[in-house]
N, C-alpha and C positions, 0 to 999 in steps of 0.2 A: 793808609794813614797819612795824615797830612803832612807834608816836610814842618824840620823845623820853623820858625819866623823869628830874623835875626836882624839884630839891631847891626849888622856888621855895617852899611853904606851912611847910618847917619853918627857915626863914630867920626871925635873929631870937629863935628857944626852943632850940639848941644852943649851947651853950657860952657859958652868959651872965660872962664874960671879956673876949666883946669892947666896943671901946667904942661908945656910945651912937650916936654919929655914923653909925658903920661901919655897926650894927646897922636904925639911919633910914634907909640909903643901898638898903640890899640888900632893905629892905622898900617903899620908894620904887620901886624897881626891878622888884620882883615886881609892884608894882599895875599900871605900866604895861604888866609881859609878859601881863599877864590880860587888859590892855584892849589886846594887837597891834600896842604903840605897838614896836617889837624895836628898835630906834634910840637911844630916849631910854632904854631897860632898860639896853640898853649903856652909855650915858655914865653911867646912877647907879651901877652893876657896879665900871666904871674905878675911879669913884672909891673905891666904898670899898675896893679894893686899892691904892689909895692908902695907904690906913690901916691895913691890914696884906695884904702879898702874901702871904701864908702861909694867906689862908682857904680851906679847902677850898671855902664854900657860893660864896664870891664868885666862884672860878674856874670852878667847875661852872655857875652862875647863868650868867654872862659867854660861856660856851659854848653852853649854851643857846639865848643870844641871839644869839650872834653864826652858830648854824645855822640862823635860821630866818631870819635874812638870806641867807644863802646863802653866807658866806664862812667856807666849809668849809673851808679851809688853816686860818685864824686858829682856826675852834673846835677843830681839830684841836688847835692849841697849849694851848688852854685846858684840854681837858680831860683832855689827857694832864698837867696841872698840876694838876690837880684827882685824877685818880687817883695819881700817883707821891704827894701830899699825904696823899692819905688813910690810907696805910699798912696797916699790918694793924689797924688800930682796929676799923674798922667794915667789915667783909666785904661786908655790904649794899649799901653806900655804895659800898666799890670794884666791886660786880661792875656796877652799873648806870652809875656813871661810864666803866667799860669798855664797858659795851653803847652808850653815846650816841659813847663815841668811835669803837668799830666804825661806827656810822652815817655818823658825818662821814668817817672817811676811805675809806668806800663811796662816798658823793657827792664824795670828790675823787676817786676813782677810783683809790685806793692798793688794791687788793683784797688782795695778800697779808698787808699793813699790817692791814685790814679783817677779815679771817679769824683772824688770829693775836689781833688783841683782844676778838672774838666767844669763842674758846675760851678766852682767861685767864677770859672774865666766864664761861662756863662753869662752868670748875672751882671759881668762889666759891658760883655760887650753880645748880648740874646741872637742878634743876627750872623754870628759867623757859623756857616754851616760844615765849616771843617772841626771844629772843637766838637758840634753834635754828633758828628759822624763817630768823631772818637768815642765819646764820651759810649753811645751805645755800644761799640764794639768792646769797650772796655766791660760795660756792663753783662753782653753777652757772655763775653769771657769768663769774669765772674760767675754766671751763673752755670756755665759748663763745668767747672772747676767744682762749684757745688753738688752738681749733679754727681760728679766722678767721684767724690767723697764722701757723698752718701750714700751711691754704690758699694762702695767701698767697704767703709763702714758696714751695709748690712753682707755681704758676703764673711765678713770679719766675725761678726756676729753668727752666722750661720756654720761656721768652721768652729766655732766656741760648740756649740751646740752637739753640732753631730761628733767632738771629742769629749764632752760628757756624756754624750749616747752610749759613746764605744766605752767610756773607762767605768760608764757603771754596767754592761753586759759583761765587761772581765772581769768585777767584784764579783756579781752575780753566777759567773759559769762555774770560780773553784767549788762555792756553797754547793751546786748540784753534785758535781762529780766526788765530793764528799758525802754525801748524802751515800752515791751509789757505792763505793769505797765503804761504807759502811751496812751495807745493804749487799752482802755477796748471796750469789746464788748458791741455794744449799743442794751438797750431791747425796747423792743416794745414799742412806746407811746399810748395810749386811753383816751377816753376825760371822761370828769370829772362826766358825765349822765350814759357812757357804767360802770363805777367804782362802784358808785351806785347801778345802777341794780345787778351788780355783788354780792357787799355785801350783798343786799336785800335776793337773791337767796341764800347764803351759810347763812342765819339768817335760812330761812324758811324752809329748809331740815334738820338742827340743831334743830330745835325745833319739828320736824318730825320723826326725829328719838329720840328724850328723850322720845316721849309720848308711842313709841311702846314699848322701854324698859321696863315704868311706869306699861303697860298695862301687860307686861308677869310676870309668875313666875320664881322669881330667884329659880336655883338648888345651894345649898353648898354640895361640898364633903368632908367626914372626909379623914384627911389625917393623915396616922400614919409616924413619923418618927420614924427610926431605930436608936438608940445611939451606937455608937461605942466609950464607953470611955477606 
């Protein structure tokens, strides 16, 4: 992706209107964005919008810094203040204020946000082939993101599915097993002489076999157990 593109070197020879102080602040500011100090850029940036909130360079500057900290919401603010400022003055200045805010709101993760200020910087300035660059990968992105969500989505969908599968076979299985619960297998009927006879017979074998037991000797075995304490 393309670095940012920073008003930081003509800070200070635009618009010599502003005052003295403002002008120290954002060139103070710029030396430490050179030396990586992005913290202490910020607070000189603050200030000199202090001094007037209306600078183009301080906002854009401030954005700058505040992307390379990583707090892409706030640069997002920054430099969408920095392009609405710029106006139609300086077309240059807006399409690249657009290109840096396409960046930052790619690194929040705003993509259509991202894509739609890829094209504004387009149509200022058609020939810069590093906003194109962006711009498709931004697009790509998007359409991955698509892809994964409509994945997504239908596996979502197909988990709905296969749990109304299951929750109407468990409706369905108690009805059978009641069915069969009500459907017992019938056992044989016999009349009430054959039952009889029956018992008579399991007396007289029972008492057929106590007497042969009565009649042998029992054998006891000693049995040693082993202690394993």
């Amino acid at each position: 992706m393309k670095k940012l593109t920073f008003l930081l070197v003509f800070a200070g020879f635009l618009n010599a209107g502003y005052g003295q102080n403002e002008r120290s602040m954002i060139r103070q500011g710029n030396r430490l964005y050179e030396d990586n100090k992005y913290n202490e850029a910020e607070i000189e940036y603050r200030k000199a919008l202090e001094k007037d909130q209306t600078s183009v360079k301080g906002n854009y500057n401030l954005g700058s810094a505040l992307y390379k900290q990583e707090k892409f919401d706030e640069a997002v603010n920054s430099l969408s203040t920095a392009n609405a400022l710029a106006g139609e003055k300086d077309p240059m200045l807006k399409a690249n204020a657009l290109h840096n805010l396409g960046n930052a709101l790619l690194k929040a993760d705003k993509l259509p946000e991202s894509i739609e200020a890829y094209k504004q910087s387009l149509r200022l300035n058609p020939n810069d082939s590093d906003t194109r660059y962006n711009l498709a990968y931004a697009m790509r992105k998007q359409q991955q993101q698509q892809q994964q969500q409509q994945s997504q989505n239908n596996q979502e969908n197909k988990d709905k599915n296969e749990d109304k599968d299951q929750q109407q076979n468990q409706q369905d299985q108690p009805q059978s097993n009641e069915q069969d619960r009500e459907q017992p297998q019938q056992k044989p009927q016999i009349s009430k002489q054959d039952a009889e006879r029956m018992l008579q017979a399991l007396k007289n074998d029972e008492q057929k076999t106590l007497d042969k037991v009565n009649r042998q000797k029992v054998k006891v075995e000693n049995v040693k157990v082993e202690k394993d304490w």
